[in-house]
C-alpha positions as CSV (number, residue, x, y, z in Angstrom):
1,X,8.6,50.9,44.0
2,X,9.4,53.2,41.6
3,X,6.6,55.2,39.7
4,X,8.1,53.3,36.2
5,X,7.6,50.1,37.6
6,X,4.2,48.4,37.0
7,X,3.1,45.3,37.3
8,X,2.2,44.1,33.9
9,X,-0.4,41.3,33.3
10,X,0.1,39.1,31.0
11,X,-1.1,39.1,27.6
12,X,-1.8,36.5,25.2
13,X,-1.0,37.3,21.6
14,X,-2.4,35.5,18.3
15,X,0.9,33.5,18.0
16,X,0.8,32.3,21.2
17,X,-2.8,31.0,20.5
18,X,-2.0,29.7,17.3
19,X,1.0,28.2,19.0
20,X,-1.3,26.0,21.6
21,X,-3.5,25.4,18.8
22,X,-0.9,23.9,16.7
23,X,-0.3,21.9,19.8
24,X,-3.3,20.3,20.7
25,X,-3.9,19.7,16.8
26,X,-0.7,17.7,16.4
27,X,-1.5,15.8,19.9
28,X,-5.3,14.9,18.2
29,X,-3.6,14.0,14.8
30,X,-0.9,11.5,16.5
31,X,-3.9,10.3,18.4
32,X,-6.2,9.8,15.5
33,X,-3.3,8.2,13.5
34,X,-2.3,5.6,16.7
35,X,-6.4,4.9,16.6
36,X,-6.6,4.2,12.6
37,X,-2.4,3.3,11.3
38,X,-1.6,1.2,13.6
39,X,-5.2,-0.2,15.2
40,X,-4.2,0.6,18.9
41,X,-6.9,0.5,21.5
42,X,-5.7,2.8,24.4
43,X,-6.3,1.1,27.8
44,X,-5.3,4.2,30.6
45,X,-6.9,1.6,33.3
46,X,-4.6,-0.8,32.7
47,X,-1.9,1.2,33.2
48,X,-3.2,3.3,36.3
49,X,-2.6,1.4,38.9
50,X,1.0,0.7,38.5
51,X,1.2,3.9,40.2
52,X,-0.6,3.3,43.3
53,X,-3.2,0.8,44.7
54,X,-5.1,-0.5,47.4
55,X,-4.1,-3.2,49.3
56,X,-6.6,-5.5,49.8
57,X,-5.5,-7.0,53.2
58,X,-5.0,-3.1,54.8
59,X,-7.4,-0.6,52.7
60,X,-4.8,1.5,52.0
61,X,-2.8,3.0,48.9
62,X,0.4,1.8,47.9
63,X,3.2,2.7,45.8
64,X,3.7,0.7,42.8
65,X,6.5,0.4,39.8
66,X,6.2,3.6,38.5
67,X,5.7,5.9,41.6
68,X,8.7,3.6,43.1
69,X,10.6,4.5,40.2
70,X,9.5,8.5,40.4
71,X,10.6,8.3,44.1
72,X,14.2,6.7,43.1
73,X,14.8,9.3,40.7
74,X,14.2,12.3,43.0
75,X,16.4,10.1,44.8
76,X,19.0,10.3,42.8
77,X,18.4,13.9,41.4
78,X,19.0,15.3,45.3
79,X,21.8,13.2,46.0
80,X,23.6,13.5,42.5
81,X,23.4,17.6,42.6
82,X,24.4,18.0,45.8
83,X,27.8,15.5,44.9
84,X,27.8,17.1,41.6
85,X,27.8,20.5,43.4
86,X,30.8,19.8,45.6
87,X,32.6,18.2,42.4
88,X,31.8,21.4,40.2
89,X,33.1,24.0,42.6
90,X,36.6,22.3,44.1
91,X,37.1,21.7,40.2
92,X,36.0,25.1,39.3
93,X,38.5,26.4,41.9
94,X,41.4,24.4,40.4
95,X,40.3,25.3,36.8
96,X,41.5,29.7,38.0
97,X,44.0,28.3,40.4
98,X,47.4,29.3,39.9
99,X,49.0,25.9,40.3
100,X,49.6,24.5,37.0
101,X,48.7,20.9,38.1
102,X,45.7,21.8,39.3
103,X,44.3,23.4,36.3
104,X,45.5,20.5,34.6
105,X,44.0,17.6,36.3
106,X,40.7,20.0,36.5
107,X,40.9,20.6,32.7
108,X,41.6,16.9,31.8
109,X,38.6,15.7,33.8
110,X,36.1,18.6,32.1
111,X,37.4,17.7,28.7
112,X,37.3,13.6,29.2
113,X,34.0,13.7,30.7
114,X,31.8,16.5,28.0
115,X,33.7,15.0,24.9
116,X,32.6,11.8,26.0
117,X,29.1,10.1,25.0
118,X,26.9,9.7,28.3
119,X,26.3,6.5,27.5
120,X,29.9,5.4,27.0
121,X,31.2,6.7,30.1
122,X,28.5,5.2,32.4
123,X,29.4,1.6,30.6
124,X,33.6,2.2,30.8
125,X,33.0,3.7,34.7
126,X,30.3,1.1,35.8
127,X,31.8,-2.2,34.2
128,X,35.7,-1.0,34.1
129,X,36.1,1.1,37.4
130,X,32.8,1.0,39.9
131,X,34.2,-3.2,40.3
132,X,37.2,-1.6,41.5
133,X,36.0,1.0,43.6
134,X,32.6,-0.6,45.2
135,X,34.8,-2.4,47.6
136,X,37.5,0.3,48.2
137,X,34.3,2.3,49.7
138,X,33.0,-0.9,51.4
139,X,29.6,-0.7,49.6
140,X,28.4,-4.3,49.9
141,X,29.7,-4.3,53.4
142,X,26.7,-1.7,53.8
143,X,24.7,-3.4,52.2
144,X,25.2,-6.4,54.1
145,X,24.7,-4.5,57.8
146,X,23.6,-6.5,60.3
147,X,22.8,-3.1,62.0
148,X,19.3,-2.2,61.8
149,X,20.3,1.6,61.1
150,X,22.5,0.6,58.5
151,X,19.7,-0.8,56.5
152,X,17.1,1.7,57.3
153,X,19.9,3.9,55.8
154,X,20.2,1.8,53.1
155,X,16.4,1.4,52.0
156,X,15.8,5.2,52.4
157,X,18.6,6.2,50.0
158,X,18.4,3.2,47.0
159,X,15.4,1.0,48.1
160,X,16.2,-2.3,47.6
161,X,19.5,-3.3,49.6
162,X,20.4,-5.8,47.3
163,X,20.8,-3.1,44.3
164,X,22.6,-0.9,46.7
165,X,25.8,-1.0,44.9
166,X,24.6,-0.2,41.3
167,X,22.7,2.7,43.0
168,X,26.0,4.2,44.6
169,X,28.0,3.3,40.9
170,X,25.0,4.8,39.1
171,X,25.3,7.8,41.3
172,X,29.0,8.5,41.5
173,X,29.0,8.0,37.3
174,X,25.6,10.4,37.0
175,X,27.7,12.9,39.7
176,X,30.9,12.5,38.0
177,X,29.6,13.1,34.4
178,X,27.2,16.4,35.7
179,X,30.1,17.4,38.1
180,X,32.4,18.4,34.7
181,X,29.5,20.9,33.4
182,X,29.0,22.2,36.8
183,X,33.0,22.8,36.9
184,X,32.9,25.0,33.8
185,X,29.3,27.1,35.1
186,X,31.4,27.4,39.1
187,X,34.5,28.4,36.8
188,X,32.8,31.3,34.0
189,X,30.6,32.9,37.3
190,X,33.8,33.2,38.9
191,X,35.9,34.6,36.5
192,X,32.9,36.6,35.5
193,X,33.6,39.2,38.4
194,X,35.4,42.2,37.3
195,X,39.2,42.1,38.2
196,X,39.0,45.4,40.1
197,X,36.9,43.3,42.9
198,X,40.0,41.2,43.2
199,X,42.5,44.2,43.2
200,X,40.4,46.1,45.8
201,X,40.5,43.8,47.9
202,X,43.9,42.7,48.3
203,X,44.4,46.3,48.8
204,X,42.8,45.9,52.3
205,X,45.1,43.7,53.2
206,X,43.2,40.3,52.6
207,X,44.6,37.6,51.2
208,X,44.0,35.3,48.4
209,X,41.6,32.9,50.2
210,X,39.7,35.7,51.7
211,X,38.9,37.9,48.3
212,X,38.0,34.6,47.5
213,X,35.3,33.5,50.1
214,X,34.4,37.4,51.6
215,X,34.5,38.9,48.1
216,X,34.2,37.1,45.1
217,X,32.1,34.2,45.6
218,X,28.9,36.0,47.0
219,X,29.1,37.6,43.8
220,X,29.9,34.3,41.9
221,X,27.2,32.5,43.6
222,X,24.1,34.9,42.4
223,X,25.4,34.7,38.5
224,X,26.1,30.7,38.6
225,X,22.1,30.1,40.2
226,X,20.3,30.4,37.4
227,X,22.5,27.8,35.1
228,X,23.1,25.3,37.7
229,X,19.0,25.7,38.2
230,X,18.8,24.3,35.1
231,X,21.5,21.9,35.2
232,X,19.9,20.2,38.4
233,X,16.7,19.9,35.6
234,X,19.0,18.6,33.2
235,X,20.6,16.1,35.8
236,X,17.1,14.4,36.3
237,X,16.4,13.9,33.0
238,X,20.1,12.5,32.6
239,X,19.1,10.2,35.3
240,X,17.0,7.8,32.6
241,X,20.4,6.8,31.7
242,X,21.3,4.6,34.6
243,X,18.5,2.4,34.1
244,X,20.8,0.6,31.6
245,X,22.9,-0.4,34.8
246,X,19.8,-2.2,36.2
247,X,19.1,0.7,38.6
248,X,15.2,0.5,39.2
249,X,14.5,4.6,38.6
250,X,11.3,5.6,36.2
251,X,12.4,4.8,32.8
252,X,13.8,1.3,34.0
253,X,10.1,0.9,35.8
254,X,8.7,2.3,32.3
255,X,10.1,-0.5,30.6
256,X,9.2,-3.2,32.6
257,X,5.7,-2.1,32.5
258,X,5.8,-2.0,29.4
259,X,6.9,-5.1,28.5
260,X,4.6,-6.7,30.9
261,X,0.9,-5.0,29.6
262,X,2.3,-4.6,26.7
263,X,0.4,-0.8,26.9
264,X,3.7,0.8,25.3
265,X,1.9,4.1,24.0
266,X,0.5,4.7,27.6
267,X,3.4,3.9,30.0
268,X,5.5,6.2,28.0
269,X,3.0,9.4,27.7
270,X,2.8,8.9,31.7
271,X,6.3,8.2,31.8
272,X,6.8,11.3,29.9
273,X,4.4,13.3,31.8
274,X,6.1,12.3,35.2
275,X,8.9,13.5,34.4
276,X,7.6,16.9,32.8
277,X,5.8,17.4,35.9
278,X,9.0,17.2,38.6
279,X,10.7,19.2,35.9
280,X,8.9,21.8,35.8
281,X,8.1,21.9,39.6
282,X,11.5,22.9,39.3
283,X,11.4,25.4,37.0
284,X,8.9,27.4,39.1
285,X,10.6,26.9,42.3
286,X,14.1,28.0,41.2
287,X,12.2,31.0,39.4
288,X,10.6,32.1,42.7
289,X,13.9,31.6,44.8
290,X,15.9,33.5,42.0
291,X,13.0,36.4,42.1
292,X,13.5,36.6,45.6
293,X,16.6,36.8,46.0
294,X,17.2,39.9,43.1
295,X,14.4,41.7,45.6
296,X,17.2,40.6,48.6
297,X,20.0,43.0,46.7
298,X,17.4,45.7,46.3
Protein backbone atom coordinates (compact mmCIF):
# COMPACT_ATOMS: atom_id res chain seq x y z
CA UNK A 1 0.00 0.00 0.00
CA UNK A 2 1.15 3.10 -0.95
CA UNK A 3 1.87 5.94 1.66
CA UNK A 4 -1.09 8.08 -0.36
CA UNK A 5 -3.45 5.55 0.08
CA UNK A 6 -5.63 5.63 3.26
CA UNK A 7 -8.39 4.14 4.30
CA UNK A 8 -11.04 6.82 4.68
CA UNK A 9 -14.09 6.38 6.93
CA UNK A 10 -16.96 7.47 6.02
CA UNK A 11 -18.50 10.61 6.77
CA UNK A 12 -21.94 11.74 7.00
CA UNK A 13 -22.60 15.20 5.79
CA UNK A 14 -25.83 17.60 6.69
CA UNK A 15 -27.36 16.72 3.27
CA UNK A 16 -27.16 13.32 3.74
CA UNK A 17 -28.93 13.69 7.11
CA UNK A 18 -31.34 15.94 5.86
CA UNK A 19 -31.68 13.51 2.97
CA UNK A 20 -32.90 10.43 5.49
CA UNK A 21 -34.79 12.92 7.24
CA UNK A 22 -36.77 13.88 4.33
CA UNK A 23 -37.19 10.17 3.99
CA UNK A 24 -38.57 9.05 7.04
CA UNK A 25 -40.82 12.34 7.04
CA UNK A 26 -42.47 11.52 3.75
CA UNK A 27 -42.80 7.64 4.85
CA UNK A 28 -44.73 9.15 8.35
CA UNK A 29 -46.76 11.65 6.16
CA UNK A 30 -48.04 8.80 3.58
CA UNK A 31 -48.63 6.83 6.70
CA UNK A 32 -50.51 9.43 8.61
CA UNK A 33 -52.45 10.29 5.36
CA UNK A 34 -53.38 6.27 4.66
CA UNK A 35 -54.50 6.44 8.64
CA UNK A 36 -56.88 9.71 8.25
CA UNK A 37 -57.76 10.13 3.90
CA UNK A 38 -58.61 7.13 3.32
CA UNK A 39 -59.58 5.36 6.97
CA UNK A 40 -57.18 2.30 6.53
CA UNK A 41 -56.52 0.10 9.52
CA UNK A 42 -53.10 -1.54 8.82
CA UNK A 43 -53.29 -5.33 9.74
CA UNK A 44 -49.20 -6.62 9.30
CA UNK A 45 -50.57 -9.97 11.05
CA UNK A 46 -52.75 -10.68 8.63
CA UNK A 47 -50.42 -10.48 6.09
CA UNK A 48 -47.45 -12.28 7.84
CA UNK A 49 -47.93 -15.51 7.56
CA UNK A 50 -48.36 -15.72 3.85
CA UNK A 51 -44.76 -15.98 4.05
CA UNK A 52 -44.20 -18.79 6.21
CA UNK A 53 -46.19 -20.93 8.77
CA UNK A 54 -46.41 -23.80 10.92
CA UNK A 55 -47.95 -26.66 10.04
CA UNK A 56 -50.05 -27.83 12.51
CA UNK A 57 -49.90 -31.70 11.76
CA UNK A 58 -45.62 -31.53 11.69
CA UNK A 59 -44.51 -28.35 13.94
CA UNK A 60 -42.62 -27.09 11.36
CA UNK A 61 -42.38 -23.84 9.14
CA UNK A 62 -43.50 -23.65 5.67
CA UNK A 63 -43.32 -21.68 2.75
CA UNK A 64 -46.35 -19.88 1.78
CA UNK A 65 -47.54 -17.56 -1.48
CA UNK A 66 -45.19 -15.03 -1.07
CA UNK A 67 -41.86 -16.76 -0.10
CA UNK A 68 -43.02 -19.41 -3.03
CA UNK A 69 -43.24 -16.54 -5.19
CA UNK A 70 -39.62 -14.94 -3.88
CA UNK A 71 -38.12 -18.40 -4.46
CA UNK A 72 -39.62 -18.54 -8.22
CA UNK A 73 -38.21 -15.34 -8.98
CA UNK A 74 -34.62 -16.05 -7.99
CA UNK A 75 -35.57 -18.83 -10.04
CA UNK A 76 -35.95 -17.20 -12.86
CA UNK A 77 -33.43 -14.35 -12.25
CA UNK A 78 -30.40 -17.28 -12.19
CA UNK A 79 -31.66 -19.09 -15.06
CA UNK A 80 -32.74 -15.94 -17.22
CA UNK A 81 -29.03 -14.24 -16.76
CA UNK A 82 -27.25 -17.05 -17.41
CA UNK A 83 -29.42 -17.67 -21.00
CA UNK A 84 -29.39 -14.00 -21.32
CA UNK A 85 -25.54 -14.17 -20.87
CA UNK A 86 -24.95 -16.68 -23.63
CA UNK A 87 -27.53 -14.69 -25.84
CA UNK A 88 -25.70 -11.29 -25.20
CA UNK A 89 -22.20 -12.45 -26.04
CA UNK A 90 -22.77 -14.81 -29.39
CA UNK A 91 -24.86 -11.65 -30.40
CA UNK A 92 -22.26 -9.23 -29.28
CA UNK A 93 -19.72 -11.25 -31.37
CA UNK A 94 -21.81 -11.03 -34.48
CA UNK A 95 -22.68 -7.34 -33.87
CA UNK A 96 -18.10 -6.63 -34.62
CA UNK A 97 -18.07 -9.63 -36.86
CA UNK A 98 -16.99 -8.99 -40.21
CA UNK A 99 -19.68 -11.00 -41.95
CA UNK A 100 -22.32 -8.69 -43.05
CA UNK A 101 -25.20 -11.12 -42.28
CA UNK A 102 -24.16 -11.53 -39.02
CA UNK A 103 -24.19 -8.01 -37.92
CA UNK A 104 -27.37 -7.86 -39.54
CA UNK A 105 -29.41 -10.46 -37.98
CA UNK A 106 -27.54 -9.33 -34.57
CA UNK A 107 -28.54 -5.66 -35.21
CA UNK A 108 -32.20 -6.56 -36.19
CA UNK A 109 -32.79 -8.55 -33.12
CA UNK A 110 -31.15 -5.53 -30.65
CA UNK A 111 -33.27 -2.98 -32.45
CA UNK A 112 -36.70 -5.15 -32.47
CA UNK A 113 -36.37 -6.18 -29.05
CA UNK A 114 -35.19 -2.34 -27.07
CA UNK A 115 -37.65 -0.44 -29.45
CA UNK A 116 -40.16 -2.64 -28.38
CA UNK A 117 -42.50 -2.12 -25.16
CA UNK A 118 -41.69 -5.10 -22.59
CA UNK A 119 -45.03 -5.68 -22.22
CA UNK A 120 -45.78 -6.07 -25.89
CA UNK A 121 -43.19 -8.36 -26.78
CA UNK A 122 -43.90 -10.84 -23.91
CA UNK A 123 -47.81 -10.85 -25.25
CA UNK A 124 -46.73 -11.13 -29.32
CA UNK A 125 -43.79 -14.02 -28.12
CA UNK A 126 -46.04 -15.84 -25.51
CA UNK A 127 -49.43 -15.93 -27.38
CA UNK A 128 -47.98 -15.66 -31.11
CA UNK A 129 -44.74 -17.77 -31.03
CA UNK A 130 -44.11 -19.74 -27.40
CA UNK A 131 -47.55 -22.05 -29.01
CA UNK A 132 -45.34 -22.74 -31.74
CA UNK A 133 -42.22 -23.35 -30.09
CA UNK A 134 -43.30 -25.23 -26.66
CA UNK A 135 -43.72 -28.32 -28.65
CA UNK A 136 -40.76 -28.01 -31.05
CA UNK A 137 -38.63 -28.19 -27.56
CA UNK A 138 -41.01 -30.95 -26.25
CA UNK A 139 -41.95 -28.92 -23.16
CA UNK A 140 -45.16 -30.65 -22.14
CA UNK A 141 -43.61 -33.97 -22.93
CA UNK A 142 -41.42 -32.89 -19.73
CA UNK A 143 -43.84 -31.98 -18.07
CA UNK A 144 -45.62 -35.07 -18.56
CA UNK A 145 -42.50 -37.47 -17.45
CA UNK A 146 -43.31 -40.51 -16.11
CA UNK A 147 -39.63 -40.49 -14.97
CA UNK A 148 -39.28 -39.67 -11.41
CA UNK A 149 -36.03 -37.51 -12.27
CA UNK A 150 -37.84 -35.77 -14.87
CA UNK A 151 -40.19 -34.28 -12.47
CA UNK A 152 -37.86 -33.70 -9.58
CA UNK A 153 -36.23 -31.73 -12.49
CA UNK A 154 -39.23 -30.15 -13.19
CA UNK A 155 -40.46 -29.03 -9.57
CA UNK A 156 -36.89 -27.66 -8.71
CA UNK A 157 -36.73 -25.41 -11.72
CA UNK A 158 -40.69 -23.89 -12.13
CA UNK A 159 -42.51 -25.60 -9.14
CA UNK A 160 -45.65 -26.65 -10.18
CA UNK A 161 -45.39 -29.17 -13.26
CA UNK A 162 -48.48 -28.19 -14.61
CA UNK A 163 -47.28 -24.43 -15.23
CA UNK A 164 -44.08 -25.78 -16.61
CA UNK A 165 -44.56 -24.45 -19.97
CA UNK A 166 -45.48 -20.83 -19.19
CA UNK A 167 -42.33 -20.94 -16.88
CA UNK A 168 -40.00 -22.06 -19.86
CA UNK A 169 -42.15 -19.32 -22.40
CA UNK A 170 -41.85 -16.75 -19.59
CA UNK A 171 -38.20 -17.45 -19.39
CA UNK A 172 -37.10 -17.65 -22.98
CA UNK A 173 -39.31 -14.11 -23.56
CA UNK A 174 -37.63 -12.47 -20.08
CA UNK A 175 -33.99 -14.01 -21.69
CA UNK A 176 -34.74 -12.95 -25.08
CA UNK A 177 -35.86 -9.38 -24.21
CA UNK A 178 -32.57 -8.96 -21.48
CA UNK A 179 -30.38 -10.92 -24.00
CA UNK A 180 -30.64 -7.65 -26.64
CA UNK A 181 -29.24 -5.20 -23.80
CA UNK A 182 -26.72 -7.61 -22.83
CA UNK A 183 -25.66 -7.80 -26.69
CA UNK A 184 -25.00 -4.10 -26.87
CA UNK A 185 -22.96 -4.02 -23.07
CA UNK A 186 -20.75 -7.61 -24.55
CA UNK A 187 -20.50 -5.41 -27.87
CA UNK A 188 -19.25 -1.59 -26.43
CA UNK A 189 -16.69 -3.60 -23.72
CA UNK A 190 -15.34 -5.23 -26.66
CA UNK A 191 -14.84 -2.63 -28.94
CA UNK A 192 -13.86 -0.65 -25.96
CA UNK A 193 -10.18 -2.20 -26.20
CA UNK A 194 -7.71 -0.08 -27.88
CA UNK A 195 -7.00 -1.27 -31.57
CA UNK A 196 -3.29 -1.53 -30.91
CA UNK A 197 -4.26 -4.80 -28.65
CA UNK A 198 -5.69 -6.24 -31.72
CA UNK A 199 -2.71 -5.20 -34.12
CA UNK A 200 -0.14 -6.54 -31.50
CA UNK A 201 -1.34 -9.43 -31.56
CA UNK A 202 -1.79 -10.59 -34.87
CA UNK A 203 1.71 -9.48 -35.10
CA UNK A 204 2.67 -12.68 -33.06
CA UNK A 205 1.28 -14.65 -35.41
CA UNK A 206 -2.22 -15.41 -33.74
CA UNK A 207 -5.12 -15.45 -35.48
CA UNK A 208 -8.44 -13.77 -35.41
CA UNK A 209 -10.12 -16.22 -32.99
CA UNK A 210 -7.11 -16.19 -30.71
CA UNK A 211 -6.61 -12.14 -30.18
CA UNK A 212 -10.08 -12.77 -29.64
CA UNK A 213 -10.31 -15.29 -26.72
CA UNK A 214 -6.18 -14.88 -25.34
CA UNK A 215 -6.33 -11.19 -25.81
CA UNK A 216 -9.20 -9.12 -26.04
CA UNK A 217 -11.84 -10.66 -24.06
CA UNK A 218 -9.95 -10.90 -20.61
CA UNK A 219 -9.83 -7.33 -21.07
CA UNK A 220 -13.53 -7.06 -22.32
CA UNK A 221 -14.78 -9.16 -19.52
CA UNK A 222 -13.35 -6.78 -16.47
CA UNK A 223 -15.07 -3.46 -18.35
CA UNK A 224 -18.53 -5.31 -19.19
CA UNK A 225 -18.89 -6.67 -15.10
CA UNK A 226 -19.98 -3.85 -13.60
CA UNK A 227 -22.99 -3.12 -16.29
CA UNK A 228 -24.14 -6.57 -16.64
CA UNK A 229 -24.01 -6.45 -12.57
CA UNK A 230 -26.56 -4.25 -12.78
CA UNK A 231 -28.46 -5.63 -15.60
CA UNK A 232 -28.76 -9.11 -13.71
CA UNK A 233 -30.59 -6.34 -10.91
CA UNK A 234 -32.53 -5.04 -13.62
CA UNK A 235 -33.51 -8.58 -14.98
CA UNK A 236 -35.14 -9.42 -11.56
CA UNK A 237 -37.09 -6.53 -11.27
CA UNK A 238 -38.17 -7.17 -15.08
CA UNK A 239 -39.20 -10.51 -13.91
CA UNK A 240 -42.70 -8.92 -12.29
CA UNK A 241 -43.65 -8.81 -15.91
CA UNK A 242 -44.34 -12.46 -16.47
CA UNK A 243 -46.78 -12.62 -13.95
CA UNK A 244 -49.25 -11.44 -16.66
CA UNK A 245 -48.61 -14.89 -18.41
CA UNK A 246 -49.94 -16.67 -15.18
CA UNK A 247 -46.40 -17.52 -14.00
CA UNK A 248 -46.75 -17.74 -10.14
CA UNK A 249 -43.36 -15.48 -9.28
CA UNK A 250 -43.87 -12.53 -6.33
CA UNK A 251 -45.81 -9.93 -7.87
CA UNK A 252 -48.39 -12.62 -9.35
CA UNK A 253 -48.36 -14.13 -5.45
CA UNK A 254 -48.68 -10.23 -4.43
CA UNK A 255 -51.77 -10.02 -6.24
CA UNK A 256 -53.43 -12.85 -5.29
CA UNK A 257 -52.89 -11.97 -1.70
CA UNK A 258 -54.06 -9.16 -2.20
CA UNK A 259 -57.20 -9.79 -3.59
CA UNK A 260 -57.81 -12.37 -1.16
CA UNK A 261 -57.29 -10.19 2.50
CA UNK A 262 -57.94 -7.52 0.73
CA UNK A 263 -54.59 -5.95 2.86
CA UNK A 264 -53.52 -4.07 -0.50
CA UNK A 265 -51.24 -1.33 1.36
CA UNK A 266 -49.34 -4.22 3.22
CA UNK A 267 -48.82 -7.00 0.54
CA UNK A 268 -47.29 -4.33 -1.60
CA UNK A 269 -44.83 -2.53 0.99
CA UNK A 270 -43.60 -6.35 1.72
CA UNK A 271 -43.80 -7.03 -1.76
CA UNK A 272 -41.75 -4.02 -2.39
CA UNK A 273 -39.47 -4.67 0.34
CA UNK A 274 -38.72 -8.33 -0.97
CA UNK A 275 -37.65 -7.37 -3.76
CA UNK A 276 -35.47 -4.33 -2.46
CA UNK A 277 -33.85 -6.70 -0.24
CA UNK A 278 -32.59 -9.53 -3.05
CA UNK A 279 -31.75 -6.47 -5.01
CA UNK A 280 -29.64 -5.01 -3.07
CA UNK A 281 -27.98 -8.34 -1.79
CA UNK A 282 -26.84 -7.96 -5.13
CA UNK A 283 -25.59 -4.86 -5.22
CA UNK A 284 -23.23 -5.64 -2.31
CA UNK A 285 -22.09 -8.85 -3.62
CA UNK A 286 -21.17 -7.71 -7.19
CA UNK A 287 -19.50 -4.63 -5.35
CA UNK A 288 -17.27 -6.97 -3.29
CA UNK A 289 -16.53 -9.38 -6.26
CA UNK A 290 -15.70 -6.27 -8.47
CA UNK A 291 -13.35 -4.81 -5.43
CA UNK A 292 -11.65 -7.96 -5.50
CA UNK A 293 -10.98 -8.47 -8.52
CA UNK A 294 -9.35 -4.65 -9.28
CA UNK A 295 -6.99 -5.90 -6.11
CA UNK A 296 -6.45 -9.32 -8.53
CA UNK A 297 -4.70 -6.81 -11.40
CA UNK A 298 -2.76 -5.09 -8.70
Amino acid sequence: MTAGRRNKKTRWSWIDLLVIAAVIAFVVFVVVRVETVLRYTWNWGHVMPFLAYVDEDTGRWVTNLLLEGLILTMRLAVIGIVISALIGVVMGLCRISNNLFLRMVARTYVELVRNTPPLVFIFIFYFFLSSQLMPLLGVDDLARSDSEFVQWMVRMVAGDPSLFSNFVAGLICLSLFEGAYITEIVRAGIQSIPRGQWEAGKSMGLSGFDVMRNVILPQAVSRIMPPLANQFIILIKDSSIVSLISIQELTFMAVEVGVSTSRVFEVWILTAVMYFVICYACVIVFNWLERRAERSKR
